[in-house]
Every structure is written in C-alpha cells, then in structure tokens.
N, C-alpha and C positions, 0 to 999 in steps of 0.2 A: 292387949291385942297380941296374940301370937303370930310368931313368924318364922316360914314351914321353908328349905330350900328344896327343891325339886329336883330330882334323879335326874331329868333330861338333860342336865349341864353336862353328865358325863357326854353321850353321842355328841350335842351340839356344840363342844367344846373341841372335842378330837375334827370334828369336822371342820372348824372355824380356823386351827391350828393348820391344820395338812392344805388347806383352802386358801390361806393366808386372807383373809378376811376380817382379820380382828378387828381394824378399824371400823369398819362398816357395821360389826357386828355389838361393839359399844355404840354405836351413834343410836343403830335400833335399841337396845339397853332404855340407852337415855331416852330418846323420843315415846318409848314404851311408857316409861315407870312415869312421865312425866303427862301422859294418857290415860294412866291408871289413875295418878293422884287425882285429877281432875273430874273423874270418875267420882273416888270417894269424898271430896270434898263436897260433889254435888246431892251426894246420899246422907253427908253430916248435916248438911244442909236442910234436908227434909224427913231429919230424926232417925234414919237409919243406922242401925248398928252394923261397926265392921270389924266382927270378932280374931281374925285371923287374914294374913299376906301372906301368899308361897311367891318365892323367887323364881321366876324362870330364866333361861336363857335369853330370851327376847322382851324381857320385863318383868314386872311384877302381877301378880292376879289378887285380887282384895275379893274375900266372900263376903258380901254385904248382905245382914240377913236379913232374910224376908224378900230381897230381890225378884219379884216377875209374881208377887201377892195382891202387892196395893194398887195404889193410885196408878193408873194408864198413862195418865199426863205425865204425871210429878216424875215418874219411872222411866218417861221416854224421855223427859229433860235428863235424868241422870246419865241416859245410854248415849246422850247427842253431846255432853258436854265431854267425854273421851274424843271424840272425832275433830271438837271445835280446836285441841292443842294441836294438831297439823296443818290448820291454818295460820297458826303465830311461827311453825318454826322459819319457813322463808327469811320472814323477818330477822330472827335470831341468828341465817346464815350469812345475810347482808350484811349486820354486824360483824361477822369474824370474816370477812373477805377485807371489810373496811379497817381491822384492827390487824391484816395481815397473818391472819392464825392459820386462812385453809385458800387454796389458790381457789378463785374463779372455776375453773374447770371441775376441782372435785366440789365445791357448794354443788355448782349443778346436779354432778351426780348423784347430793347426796339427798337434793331437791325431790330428782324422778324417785331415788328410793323412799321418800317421803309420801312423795303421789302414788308409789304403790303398797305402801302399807295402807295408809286410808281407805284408800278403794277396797283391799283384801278385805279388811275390816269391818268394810261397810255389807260385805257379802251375806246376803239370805240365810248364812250356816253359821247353828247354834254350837258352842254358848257366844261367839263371835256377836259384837253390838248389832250388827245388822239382821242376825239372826233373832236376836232378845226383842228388836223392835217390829219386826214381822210378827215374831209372837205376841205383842201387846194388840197389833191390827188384830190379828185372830182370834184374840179373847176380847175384841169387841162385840161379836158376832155366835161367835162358838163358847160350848161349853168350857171349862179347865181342859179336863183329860184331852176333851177330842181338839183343841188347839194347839195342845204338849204332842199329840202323834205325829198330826199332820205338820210340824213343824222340824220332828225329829227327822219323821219321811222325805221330807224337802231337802233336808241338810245332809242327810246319808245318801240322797243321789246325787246333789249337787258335787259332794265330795270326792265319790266313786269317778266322777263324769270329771274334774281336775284333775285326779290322780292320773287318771288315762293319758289323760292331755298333754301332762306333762310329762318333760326327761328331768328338768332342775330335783338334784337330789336332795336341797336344802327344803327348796319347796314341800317336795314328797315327805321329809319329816312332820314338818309341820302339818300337813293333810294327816298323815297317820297319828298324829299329836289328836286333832279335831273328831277324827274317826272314834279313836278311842275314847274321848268323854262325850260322844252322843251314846256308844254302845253302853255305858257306866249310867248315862241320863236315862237311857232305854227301862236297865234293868231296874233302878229305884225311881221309878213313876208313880209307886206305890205312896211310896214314901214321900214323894214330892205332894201329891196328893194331900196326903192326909197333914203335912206341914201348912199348907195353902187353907185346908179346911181349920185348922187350930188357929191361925193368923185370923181369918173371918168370925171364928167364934168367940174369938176375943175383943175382936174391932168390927164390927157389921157395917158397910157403907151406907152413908143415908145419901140415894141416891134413888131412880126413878125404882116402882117397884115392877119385878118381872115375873108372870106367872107361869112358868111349864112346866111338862113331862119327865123332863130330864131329868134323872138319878145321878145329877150332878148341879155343881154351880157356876152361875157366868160371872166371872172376875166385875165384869163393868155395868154391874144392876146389885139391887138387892133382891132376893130370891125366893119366890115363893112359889113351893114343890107342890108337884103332885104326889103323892104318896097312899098306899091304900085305900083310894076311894075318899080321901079327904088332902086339904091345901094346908100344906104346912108351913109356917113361919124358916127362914134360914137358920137360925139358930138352935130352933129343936128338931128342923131335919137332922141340922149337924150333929147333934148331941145323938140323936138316935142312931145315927150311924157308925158315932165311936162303939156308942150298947151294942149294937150288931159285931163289928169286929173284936169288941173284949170277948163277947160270949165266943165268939169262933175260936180266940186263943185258949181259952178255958177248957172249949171242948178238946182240941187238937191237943192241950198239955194233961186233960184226962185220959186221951187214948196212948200218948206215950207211957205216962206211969202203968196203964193196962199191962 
C-alpha cells in the first residue's frame, strides 16, 4: 500500500499557524484518520482493495478500488461506517474530562466541532460520504453515467451556493479543496466509465435481470441492452464496446502517423 502526502499541508498549515488553531486542528487530524480507518476496515471487510493513503491536513483519504462499482448495499455499509466514528468520540471526550486531560469547557467545544464535521460530511457533495451515498440512491434508478452527472451537478451547485455563504476562510479552503476534485471527477468520467464497465465484465451481478434502451449500464440489475436491433447480454455489450473504443484509438493513432 502506498502512501502519497498532499500539498495542501502547505496553505493549511501556514493557516492553522497564523490562526493559532493547531490544537483543534490535530483533534480534526485525529477524529479524521480515525474515520478513514473505519472506512477501510469496512472495505477489507468485503474484499476491497486499498492500494494507496494520501495524507491530508484534515486526515487521511484511502482510494479503495473499485469504490461506487459493486454492491449498493455492501458500499453504503462502507460509506455509513466513516460517520459511525463520530458517534464514539463523545464518549472518548467523557474519558479525558474524567482523567483531567482537557477541561469541561473545551470537550464541549470540541463536541460541536465533532457535530460539525459529521453533518459537513454527511453533505450531498461528492466525493464527501454523503455525496458517495446519494450517488448509490441514484444508480438504483438511473444509468452509470447519467447518475455520475447529476450527482456532479448537485455537488458543484451545492458548493458554489456554501462558498457564497460563507466568510470562514478555513471553511472556503476546504469548499475549494471539494471544488477542485468534482472538476478532476468531471473531466475523467470517461475513465471512470470504462473502469466501472471492466469491474462488470469481470464480476456480472446475479441479480434481477433489466432490459433497456440504454447505451449504458445500471449499477443495481444485470443488464440486457438494446443494441442494433437485437438484446444483448451485459458482458458482450461490454466487450463490444471496448472493440468500438480500441478501433477508434487505432483510427485516431492512424491519422496522427498521417
């Protein structure tokens, strides 16, 4: 497993210095990575590999692969067991009030800022948990792609509509942090795609079967396309559509030697 540190230490370090905030801003560290773990504990759990950790200022991020592919269920237990660690920490602050570590007064404070990272957390905007599990409702219903847009679309207004809102300049990094990997999510949709479609054409869910239209697949059926006038299996849709995109590379790497 690799493990990446993240530029953003620079800004939200200089910030957290001149801010004098470092305590607060270790407690978030810890309650983060400790949100994270719980995360990928619950993905080791149900076979998920997690190839690489980047560090960030406010915790750690585990890419766990194959993430927002599989199982609806198994995947929303993964995204709900991040959230469950913010209900133990109370309890963990009771203990250091009781062992004389941190006065009464800052537990509390450090309570609300517990209650408001959860809630942050829990917010509709991707890749944030709450965003991940909007998008599993979505791909009950909707194709891949068109639940990756409307899910992007959601998260780039909702974010726009925060930034506004607020003055807190800690806050506004973080929105611009979020901003920046929905625009990053935007541009390789492609790629997410065709990762999503490789994952299926390796593992096919035996699940109810679904027949339509769609020049795409829905995450939570197994999938049987329409395609030129005849119903294709999911697997040799799939397969024909990588033959479609190699040819297109082929063609496009003929016209540059031209």
């Amino acid at each position: 497993m690799k493990i990446r540190i993240s530029w953003w230490w620079l800004p939200y370090g200089i910030l957290m210095l001149a801010s004098n905030m470092w305590k607060s801003a270790l407690f978030l560290l810890l309650v983060l990575s400790l949100h994270e773990s719980a995360h990928m504990m619950a993905a080791k759990a149900f076979h998920y590999e997690v190839p690489q950790v980047v560090l960030y200022p406010f915790g750690f991020g585990a890419s766990i692969l194959h993430l927002g592919h599989g199982s609806l269920w198994r995947e929303t237990l993964i995204l709900l067991a991040g959230p469950c660690v913010h209900l133990v920490v109370p309890f963990l602050l009771i203990v250091l009030v009781k062992f004389d570590l941190i006065s009464i007064t800052y537990a509390n404070y450090l309570e609300q800022l517990n209650q408001s990272v959860l809630l942050f957390n829990l917010l509709p905007i991707y890749p944030l948990d709450g965003g991940r599990i909007l998008l599993n409702f979505l791909h009950l219903f909707l194709p891949y792609c068109c639940g990756l847009w409307v899910s992007y679309a959601l998260s780039v207004s909702l974010v726009l509509y925060l930034f506004h809102e607020t003055a807190v300049l800690s806050f506004q990094i973080v929105l611009l942090f979020l901003l920046f990997q929905q625009l990053l999510s935007c541009l390789f949709i492609k790629r997410e795609k065709e990762q999503f479609y490789y994952y299926r054409y390796l593992s096919a869910p035996k699940r109810i079967r679904l027949k339509h239209p769609f020049q795409d697949c829905f995450r939570a059926f197994y999938n049987v396309i329409r395609f030129e006038k005849e119903w294709m299996q999911e697997k040799a849709w799939i397969r024909r559509y990588f033959e479609k995109e190699d040819l297109k590379k082929r063609k496009q790497s003929h016209q540059i030697m031209l």
